[in-house]
N, C-alpha and C positions, 0 to 999 in steps of 0.2 A: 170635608170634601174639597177636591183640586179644583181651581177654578180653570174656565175651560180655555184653551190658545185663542187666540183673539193673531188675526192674521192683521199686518201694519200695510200702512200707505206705500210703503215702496215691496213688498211681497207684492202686494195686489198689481202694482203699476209693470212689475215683471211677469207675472202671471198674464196679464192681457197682452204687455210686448210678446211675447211669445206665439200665443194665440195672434194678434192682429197682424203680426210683420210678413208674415205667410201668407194671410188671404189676402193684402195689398198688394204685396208684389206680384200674387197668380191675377188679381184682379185689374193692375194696370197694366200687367203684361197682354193680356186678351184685350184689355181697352187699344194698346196696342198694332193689336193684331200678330204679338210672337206667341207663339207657341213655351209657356214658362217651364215645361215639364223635358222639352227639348232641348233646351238651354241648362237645364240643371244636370242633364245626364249627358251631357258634353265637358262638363267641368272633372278635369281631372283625376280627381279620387275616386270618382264616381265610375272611372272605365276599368275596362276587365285588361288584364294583361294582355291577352287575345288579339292579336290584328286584328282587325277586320278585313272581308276579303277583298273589299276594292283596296284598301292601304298592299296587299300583298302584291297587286295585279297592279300597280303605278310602277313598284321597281324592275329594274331590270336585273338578272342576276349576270354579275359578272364575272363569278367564277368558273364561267366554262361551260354553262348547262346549254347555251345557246351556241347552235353552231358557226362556224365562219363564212358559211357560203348565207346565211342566212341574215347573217350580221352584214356583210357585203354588199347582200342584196338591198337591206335595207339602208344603208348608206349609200347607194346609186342612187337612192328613189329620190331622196333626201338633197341627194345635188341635184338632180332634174327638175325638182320643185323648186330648189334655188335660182337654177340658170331661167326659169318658167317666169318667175316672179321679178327677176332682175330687168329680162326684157320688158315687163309688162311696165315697171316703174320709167324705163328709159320711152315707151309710147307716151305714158301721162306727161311725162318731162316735154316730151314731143308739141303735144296738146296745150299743153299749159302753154308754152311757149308764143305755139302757133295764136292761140288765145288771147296773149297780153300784146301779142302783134298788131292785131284787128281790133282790140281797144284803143290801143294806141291811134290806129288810123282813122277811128269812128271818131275820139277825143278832138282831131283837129279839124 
């Protein structure tokens, strides 16, 4: 009669890394507070070819689908918030100013 497999010290020691490497890292992940299940389906092999639909709704298509007055439009708005924002930094400038004046004059 055959005698029977007798599994070794380093079988068994893979046998439980396998088993143990998994529930540590879901388990110090949660100790945590990440989500390890979210993190593992973000890693790359893991994602479907598929855009997703916010990745589609980020680009803008520039081959033409959007029109010019629209484009236009939105490019006015975009310097109005510029010239908006410019003024706004020239007041703080204003302020600050006026500010290290009256330090100044408290200081002496």
């Amino acid at each position: 009669m055959a005698q029977k497999y007798k599994m070794t010290g380093c079988a068994k020691f893979f046998i439980f890394f396998i088993i143990a490497a998994p529930l540590s890292y879901i388990g110090a992940s949660y100790y945590n507070g990440v989500d390890p299940f979210a993190k593992i389906k973000n890693i790359e092999i893991f994602k479907s070819n598929k855009p997703s639909p916010s990745e589609s709704t980020k680009t803008i298509d520039i081959s033409g689908n959007k029109d010019n007055k629209a484009l236009t439009k939105e490019l006015e708005l975009k310097n109005e918030e510029i010239e908006y924002l410019k003024k706004k930094i020239d007041k703080l400038e204003d302020l600050i100013q006026t500010q290290k004046e009256e330090l100044s004059k408290l200081s002496k």
